[in-house]
Structure formats: structure tokens, C-alpha cells
C-alpha positions in Angstrom: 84.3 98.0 128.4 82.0 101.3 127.0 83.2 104.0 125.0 81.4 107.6 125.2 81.3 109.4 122.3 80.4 113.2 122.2 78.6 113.7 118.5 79.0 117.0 116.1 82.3 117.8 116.5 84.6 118.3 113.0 87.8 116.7 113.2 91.3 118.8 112.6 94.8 117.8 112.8 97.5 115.3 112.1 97.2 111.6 112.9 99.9 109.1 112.5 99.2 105.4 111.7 100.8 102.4 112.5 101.8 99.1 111.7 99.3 96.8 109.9 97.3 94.5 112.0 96.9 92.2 109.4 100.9 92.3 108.3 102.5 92.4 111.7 100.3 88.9 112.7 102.0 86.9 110.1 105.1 88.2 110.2 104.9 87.2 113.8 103.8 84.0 112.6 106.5 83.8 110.0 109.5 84.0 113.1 108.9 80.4 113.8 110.5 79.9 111.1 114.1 80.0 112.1 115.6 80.0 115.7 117.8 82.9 115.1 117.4 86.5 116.6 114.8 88.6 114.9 113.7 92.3 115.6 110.5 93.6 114.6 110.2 97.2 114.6 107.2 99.4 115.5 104.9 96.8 117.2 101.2 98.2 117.2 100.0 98.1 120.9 96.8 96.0 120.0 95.0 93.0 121.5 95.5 90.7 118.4 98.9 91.1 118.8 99.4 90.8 122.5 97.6 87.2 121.9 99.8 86.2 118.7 102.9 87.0 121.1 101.6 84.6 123.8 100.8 81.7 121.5 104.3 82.0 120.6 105.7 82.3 123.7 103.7 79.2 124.5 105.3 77.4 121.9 108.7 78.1 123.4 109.9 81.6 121.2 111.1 83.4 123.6 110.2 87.8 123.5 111.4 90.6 124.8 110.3 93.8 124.0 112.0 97.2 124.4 109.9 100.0 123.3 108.3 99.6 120.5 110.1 96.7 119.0 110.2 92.8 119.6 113.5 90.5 119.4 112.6 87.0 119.0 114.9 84.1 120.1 115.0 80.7 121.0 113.8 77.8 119.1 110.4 75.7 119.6 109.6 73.1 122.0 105.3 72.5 121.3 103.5 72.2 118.3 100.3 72.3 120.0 99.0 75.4 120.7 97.3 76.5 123.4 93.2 76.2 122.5 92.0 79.0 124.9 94.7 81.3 122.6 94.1 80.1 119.3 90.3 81.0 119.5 90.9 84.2 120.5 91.9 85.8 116.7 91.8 83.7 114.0 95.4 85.0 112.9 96.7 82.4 115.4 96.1 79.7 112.9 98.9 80.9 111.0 101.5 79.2 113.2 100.6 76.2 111.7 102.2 76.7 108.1 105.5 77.7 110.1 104.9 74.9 113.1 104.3 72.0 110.2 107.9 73.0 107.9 109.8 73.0 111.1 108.3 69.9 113.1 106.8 68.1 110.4 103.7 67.8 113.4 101.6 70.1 114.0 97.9 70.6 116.2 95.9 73.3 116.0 92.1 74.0 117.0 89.9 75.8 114.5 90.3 79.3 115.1 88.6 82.3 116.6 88.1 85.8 115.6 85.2 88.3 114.7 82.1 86.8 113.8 81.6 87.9 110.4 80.5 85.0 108.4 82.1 81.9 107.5 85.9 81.7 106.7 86.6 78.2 105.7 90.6 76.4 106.2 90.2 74.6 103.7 92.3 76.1 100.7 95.0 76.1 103.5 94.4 72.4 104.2 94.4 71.7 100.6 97.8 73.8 100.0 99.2 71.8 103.0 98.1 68.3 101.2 99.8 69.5 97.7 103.0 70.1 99.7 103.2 66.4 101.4 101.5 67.0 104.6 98.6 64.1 105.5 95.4 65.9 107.4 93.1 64.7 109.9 91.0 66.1 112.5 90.5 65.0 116.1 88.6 66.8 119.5 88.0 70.1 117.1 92.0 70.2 116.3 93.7 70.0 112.9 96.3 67.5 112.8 99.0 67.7 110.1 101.7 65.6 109.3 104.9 65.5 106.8 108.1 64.0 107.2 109.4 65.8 104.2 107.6 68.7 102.4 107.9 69.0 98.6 107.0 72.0 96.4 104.1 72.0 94.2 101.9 73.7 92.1 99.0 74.7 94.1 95.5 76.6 93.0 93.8 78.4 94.8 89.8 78.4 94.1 89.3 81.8 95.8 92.2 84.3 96.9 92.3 83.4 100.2 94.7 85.8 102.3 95.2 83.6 105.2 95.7 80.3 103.0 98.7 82.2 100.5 100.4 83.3 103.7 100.2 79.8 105.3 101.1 78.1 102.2 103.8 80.6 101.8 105.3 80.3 104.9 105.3 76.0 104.7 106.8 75.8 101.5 109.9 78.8 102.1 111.5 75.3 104.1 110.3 72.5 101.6 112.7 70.7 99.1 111.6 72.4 95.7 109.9 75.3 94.1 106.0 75.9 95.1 103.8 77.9 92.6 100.4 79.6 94.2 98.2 80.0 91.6 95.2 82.6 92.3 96.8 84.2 94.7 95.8 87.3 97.0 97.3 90.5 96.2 96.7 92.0 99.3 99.7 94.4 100.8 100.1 92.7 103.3 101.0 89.1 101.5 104.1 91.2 99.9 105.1 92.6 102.9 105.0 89.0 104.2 107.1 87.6 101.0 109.6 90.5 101.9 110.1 89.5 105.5 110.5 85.8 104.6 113.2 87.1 102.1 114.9 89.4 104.8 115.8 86.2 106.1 117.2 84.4 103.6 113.8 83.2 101.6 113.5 82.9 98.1 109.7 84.4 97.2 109.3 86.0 94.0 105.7 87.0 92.6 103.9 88.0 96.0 101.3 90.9 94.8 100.3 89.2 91.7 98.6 86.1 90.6 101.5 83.7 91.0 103.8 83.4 93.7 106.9 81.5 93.4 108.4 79.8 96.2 112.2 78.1 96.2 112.5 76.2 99.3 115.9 77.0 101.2 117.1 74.6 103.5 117.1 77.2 106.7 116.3 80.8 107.2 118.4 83.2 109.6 118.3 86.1 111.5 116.7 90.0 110.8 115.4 93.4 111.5 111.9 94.3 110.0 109.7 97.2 109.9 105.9 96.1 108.7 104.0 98.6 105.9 101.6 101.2 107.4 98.1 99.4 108.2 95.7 100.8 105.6 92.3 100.0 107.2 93.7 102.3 110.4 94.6 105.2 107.8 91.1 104.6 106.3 89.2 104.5 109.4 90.3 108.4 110.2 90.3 109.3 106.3 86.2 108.4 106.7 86.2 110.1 110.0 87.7 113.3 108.8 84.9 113.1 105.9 82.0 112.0 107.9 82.7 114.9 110.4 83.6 117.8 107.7 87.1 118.5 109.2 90.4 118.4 107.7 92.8 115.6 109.0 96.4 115.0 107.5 96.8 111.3 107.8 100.4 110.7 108.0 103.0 107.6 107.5 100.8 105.5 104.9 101.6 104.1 101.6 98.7 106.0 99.3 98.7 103.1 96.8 97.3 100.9 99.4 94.2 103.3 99.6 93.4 104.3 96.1 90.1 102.0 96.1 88.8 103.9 99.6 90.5 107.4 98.3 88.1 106.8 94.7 84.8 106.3 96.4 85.8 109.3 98.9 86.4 111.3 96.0 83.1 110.1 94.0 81.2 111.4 97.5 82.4 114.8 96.9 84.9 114.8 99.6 88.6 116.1 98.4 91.8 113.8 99.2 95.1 115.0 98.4 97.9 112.9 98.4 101.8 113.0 99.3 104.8 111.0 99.1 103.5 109.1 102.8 100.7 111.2 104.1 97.2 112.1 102.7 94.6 114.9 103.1 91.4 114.6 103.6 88.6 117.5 103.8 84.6 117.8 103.0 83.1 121.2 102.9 80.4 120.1 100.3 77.2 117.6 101.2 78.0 113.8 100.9 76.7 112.5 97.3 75.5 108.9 97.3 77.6 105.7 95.8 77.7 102.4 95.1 80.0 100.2 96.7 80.9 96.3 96.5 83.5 95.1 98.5 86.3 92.5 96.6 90.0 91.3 97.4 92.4 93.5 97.1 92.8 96.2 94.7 88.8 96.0 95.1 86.9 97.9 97.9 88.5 96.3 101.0 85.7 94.4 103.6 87.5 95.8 106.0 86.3 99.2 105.5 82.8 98.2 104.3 81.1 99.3 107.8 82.8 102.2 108.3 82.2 103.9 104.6 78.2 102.5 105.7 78.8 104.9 109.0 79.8 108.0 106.4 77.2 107.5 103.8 74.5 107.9 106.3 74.0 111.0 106.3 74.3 111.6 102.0 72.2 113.6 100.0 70.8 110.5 98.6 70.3 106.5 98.4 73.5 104.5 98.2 73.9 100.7 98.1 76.3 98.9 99.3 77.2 94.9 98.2 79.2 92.7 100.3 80.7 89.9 98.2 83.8 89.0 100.8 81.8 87.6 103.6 78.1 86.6 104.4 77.5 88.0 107.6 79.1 91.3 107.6 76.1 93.8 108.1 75.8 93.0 111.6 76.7 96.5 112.7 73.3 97.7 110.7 70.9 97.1 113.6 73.3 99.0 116.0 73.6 102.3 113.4 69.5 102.0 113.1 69.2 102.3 116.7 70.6 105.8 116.0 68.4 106.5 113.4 70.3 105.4 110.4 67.8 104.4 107.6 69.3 100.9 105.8 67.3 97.9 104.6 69.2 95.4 103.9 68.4 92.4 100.9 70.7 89.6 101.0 74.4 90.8 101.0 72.8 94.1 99.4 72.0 96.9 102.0 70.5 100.3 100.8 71.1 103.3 102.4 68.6 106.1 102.3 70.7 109.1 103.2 69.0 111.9 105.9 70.5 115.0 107.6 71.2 113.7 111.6 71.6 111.0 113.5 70.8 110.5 117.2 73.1 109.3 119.9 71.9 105.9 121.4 73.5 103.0 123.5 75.0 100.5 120.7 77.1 97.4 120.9 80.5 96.5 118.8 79.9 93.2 117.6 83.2 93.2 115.6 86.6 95.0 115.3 85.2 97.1 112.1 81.8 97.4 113.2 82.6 99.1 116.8 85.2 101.5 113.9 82.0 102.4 112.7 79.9 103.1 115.3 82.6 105.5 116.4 82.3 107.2 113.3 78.3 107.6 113.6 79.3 108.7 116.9 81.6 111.5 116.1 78.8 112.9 113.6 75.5 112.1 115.8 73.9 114.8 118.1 74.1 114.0 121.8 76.6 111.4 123.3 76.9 107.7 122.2 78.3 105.2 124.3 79.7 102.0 122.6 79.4 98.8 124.6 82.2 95.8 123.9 84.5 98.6 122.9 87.5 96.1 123.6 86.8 94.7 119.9 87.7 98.0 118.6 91.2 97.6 120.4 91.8 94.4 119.1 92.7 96.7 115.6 93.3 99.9 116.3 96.3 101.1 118.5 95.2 104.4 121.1 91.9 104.9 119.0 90.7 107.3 122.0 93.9 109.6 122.2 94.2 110.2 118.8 90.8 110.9 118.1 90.9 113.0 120.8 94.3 114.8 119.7 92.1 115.7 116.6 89.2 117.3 118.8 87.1 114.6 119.5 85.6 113.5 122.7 85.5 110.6 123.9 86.2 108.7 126.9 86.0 105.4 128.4 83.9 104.5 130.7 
């Protein structure tokens, strides 16, 4: 699938975000944990979770959906996984926290998802271990086994946002209290912690260092709304900058943006900010930063290729560090096809600002990076068309006609 991209056009208007990719996947994840009706309200219509609602469908959960919501139902009759879903997103291994405190057996291949470096399991293995569970591996799978699980007191060597959720969600069910030590703080682990409490959980602690876990013997039914996805309301708060319009981002949480709303800021473009909306305009020319990406309240990774898009074109040299992961600058050779001017030394990349881009053919080689090329689209003279655009709707939910409800345009091809 191509996306066509028509370049130097400022962007004006209002633009509403949705529910948070990487909140709604574990939440989803999280509803194997009791058999009882649940409701989750305003579903995002993205790939990622089209496939997280088929792997549990293929564990037995039955879904239906009525507008934009889900109701869950039905209990589980697999703990196996089907391989050709689990690769897909790498979200999908997050049934196995959930699968392993209600079967006690679980199977799951090593999962998919953007190719961005390396993301380990184990800190997720070794929270599993700490809680009881014995782990092999067999044919590619991950095997893990427990009659009974028992809290513990479990470090983490790195703040791993997939391996706090899956520890979280295993240990909600186990006999005891479970301590994560070095835990991530990201958003999206709270808003996890919250729906696991909307159902009768006991977390306390999610969105600092140490979360505390009290094991409760079973977990019943809710309704839940997931927070605001901050990378989608970042993605159009760059796009607004990059293009010099004006866009009023609406239904966000602007605590969960202060890192991308400071460097903004520092680049001479002016935010302003409301009780669940944010404004973002750029009359003046874009002044050069330095930028690292860290876990969260740090510079998120996620938005690391997309601030690379804006900076492009600054009044300057900038330099941007990638600490997260170790093959995240794949979207480099695409943006110097259009003339972008970035050498890149390690997990350093320096970017010497200039005036204009050029429209060129490019390729999406990830969910962020096809973000970003959109961006270097929107602000590039001539048309751009964006091969493997279907990574970009893995993330982002009618991309196209809300651009395009802000004067874009863009089409797909």
C-alpha cells in the first residue's frame, strides 16, 4: 500500500486523538484475566489492535463490538496462541502474563513487531521465574509453567514497559504481595494498574519506581475508557510545527507531552496548553536542539523519528541520541533520499539543518518511521509517495482524513 503526499502546505484546524496504542494492547491483554463481561470504550481502529482482538478470540474470549466499544465474555479454552498472530505485533506477547495466572500453562512464540533493534523477554521471563513459574523453550515457543504463583520481590535491571505490565498482570492472581522494583513509569503502565483495579485488583505504585501488587483470588467484571495516546497527539503537534500552521490538538492529557512540548518550545515553536487540548503554532525559523531519547518522563523513542522529520529543515545543526533502542535510525536513508542532510555515528545522528526538501519515493520501514516520512512529506516541495504505508496504520487511527481535515493532501494509492 502507497501513500501520496502533496508537500508545502501549512496545516490549520482541530484534530482529535484517540486511544493509546500502547495502553489499549494491554488492557486487551489484561481481559483474560477474568471471564466476566468487560467493555472497553473508544477502541482505536488500528491494525495492532484488530490482531490483539484475534489472538484473543483464538484463545476462546469471545468479542463483539458495537461502535466504538468492545464487550468481552466468555472464558479461555487455549493457552497456545496462534504463531502466525503472535508475530505480527510484539504486543501479543502480553497474553502470556494473563494466560500463565489463569492456566498455570502457557505457550507462546517470540514475538513480532517493528524492526527497530533488539527487545529482549527476558526481564519478563525472569519476573515470571521470581513468581513460581518454571521456563523452557521448545520449536521457537516459550513454555511457562506454575501450579501456584507466589508474590515476590522482583528487580528489574532496566525499566522494561512490556515486562512491568506482564509481571503485573501474573501477579494481580498470585497468592501474596509482588513488589516491581525499577519499574517503567510510562502512562500507559498506570492506566494498566487502573484497569486491573477497575476489576477488583489491588495495584498500588504504578507510575513510580515501585509497584505493589496484592494478589486477589479472582477479578470481575467492567467498563473502561483508555488515556489519550500521546505519540498520536505528538505526531500532529510536530506536523503542525514542521509545516508552520496552527493545529489545536484536542482530548490529550498535556502532562504526558511535557518532554515533546519542551524541545518544541526550545525550537522556537509556541505551545499552549489547556485543561485536554494543546496549541501548537510556528511563525519563527526552527532553531536547532539536542535530543536523547529515555523512558518515560525522558524524550519518548517513539517520537524520535518524527522530531528528526521537523528538525530538518532548522537554522542549524542538531543531534539527536538514541539510548532506547539500537536500530532506530532506519528511517535516515529514506528522509536523505529527499535531501535531508544527517550523518549518523553510532546511536548519534547529526542533523545539518537546510531550507527545502524534495519529494522522492520512500519506504516505511516501521510504524514511527512511515509517521515521519509523512511529516517530511507535508513540508517537502512536489509530491511524495510513501511505500508500506500499512505500518503507519498499525498506530495511527484515519491518519489520511485527519490530515486532510487540517488541509493536507494526501491520498492513497
Amino acid at each position: 500500500m502507497e501513500i501520496q503526499v502533496q508537500g508545502q502546505t501549512p496545516l490549520y484546524g482541530r484534530v482529535e486523538v484517540g486511544s493509546s496504542k500502547n495502553a489499549i494492547l494491554p488492557i486487551l491483554a489484561a481481559s483474560l484475566l477474568t471471564d466476566e463481561p468487560r467493555k472497553i470504550n473508544r477502541i482505536p481502529n488500528i491494525k495492532d489492535v484488530e490482531v490483539i482482538t484475534e489472538v484473543l478470540s483464538s484463545l476462546g474470549v469471545n468479542i463483539d463490538q458495537f461502535s466504538r466499544s468492545l464487550e468481552l465474555f466468555g472464558g479461555i479454552n487455549s493457552n497456545h496462541p496462534p504463531y502466525e498472530l503472535v508475530r505480527q505485533i510484539r504486543a501479543s506477547f502480553l497474553v502470556m502474563g494473563p494466560l500463565l495466572a489463569r492456566r498455570g500453562n502457557v505457550r507462546v512464540a517470540l514475538p513480532g513487531g517493528c524492526a527497530i533493534g533488539t527487545r529482549p523477554i527476558d526481564l519478563h521471563l525472569k519476573g515470571f521465574e521470581a513468581l513460581g513459574a518454571k521456563i523452557t523453550m521448545s520449536g521457537g515457543d516459550v513454555i511457562a509453567k506454575a501450579n501456584i504463583l507466589h508474590g515476590n520481590h522482583i528487580y528489574l535491571d532496566f525499566p522494561s514497559v512490556g515486562a512491568t505490565e506482564n509481571i503485573m498482570m501474573a501477579a494481580a492472581l498470585a497468592q501474596g504481595t509482588t513488589y516491581i522494583e525499577n519499574a517503567a513509569l510510562e502512562p500507559e503502565i498506570v492506566d494498566l494498574a487502573n484497569y486491573i483495579n477497575s476489576m477488583g485488583g489491588k495495584v498500588t505504585g504504578a507510575g513510580c519506581n515501585v509497584i505493589k501488587i496484592e494478589g486477589v483470588k479472582k477479578l470481575t467484571s467492567t467498563e473502561y475508557t483508555p488515556i489519550p495516546d500521546r505519540i498520536e497527539a505528538g505526531t500532529y503537534m510536530l506536523a503542525a510545527a514542521a509545516t508552520g500552521g496552527e493545529v489545536i490538538i484536542e482530548n490529550i492529557i498535556p502532562e504526558h507531552l511535557k518532554a515533546i512540548t519542551a524541545k518544541l518550545i526550545e525550537t522556537g515553536a509556541e505551545v499552549i496548553e489547556g485543561d485536554n487540548q494543546i496549541i501548537v503554532r510556528r511563525e519563527k525559523e526552527i532553531k536547532p536542539v539536542y535530543i536523547k531519547t529515555l523512558p518515560y518522563p525522558g524524550f519518548p523513542t517513539d517520537m524520535q523519528a518524527q522530531f528528526m522529520a521537523y528538525l530538518i529543515r532548522a537554522n542549524g545543526s542538531s543531534i539527536v541520541t538514541e539510548s532506547v533502542f539500537e536500530n532506530r535510525f532506519m528511517h535516515v536513508a529514506e528522509l536523505l533520499r529527499m535531501g535531508a542532510k544527517i550523518k549518523i555515528e553510532g546511536r548519534t545522528a547529526v542533523i545539518r539543518g537546510q531550507k527545502n526538501l524534495t519529494a522522492a519515493r520512500v519506504k516505511a520501514t516501521d510504524l514511527r518511521a512511515g509517521a515521519a516520512l509523512l511529516i517530511a512529506g507535508l513540508t517537502a516541495r512536489g509530491s511524495t509517495t510513501i511505500m508500506n504505508s500499512e505500518h503507519i496504520d498499525r498506530g495511527y487511527e484515519g491518519i489520511v482524513e485527519k490530515f486532510n481535515n487540517l488541509g493536507a493532501k494526501i491520498s492513497r494509492i
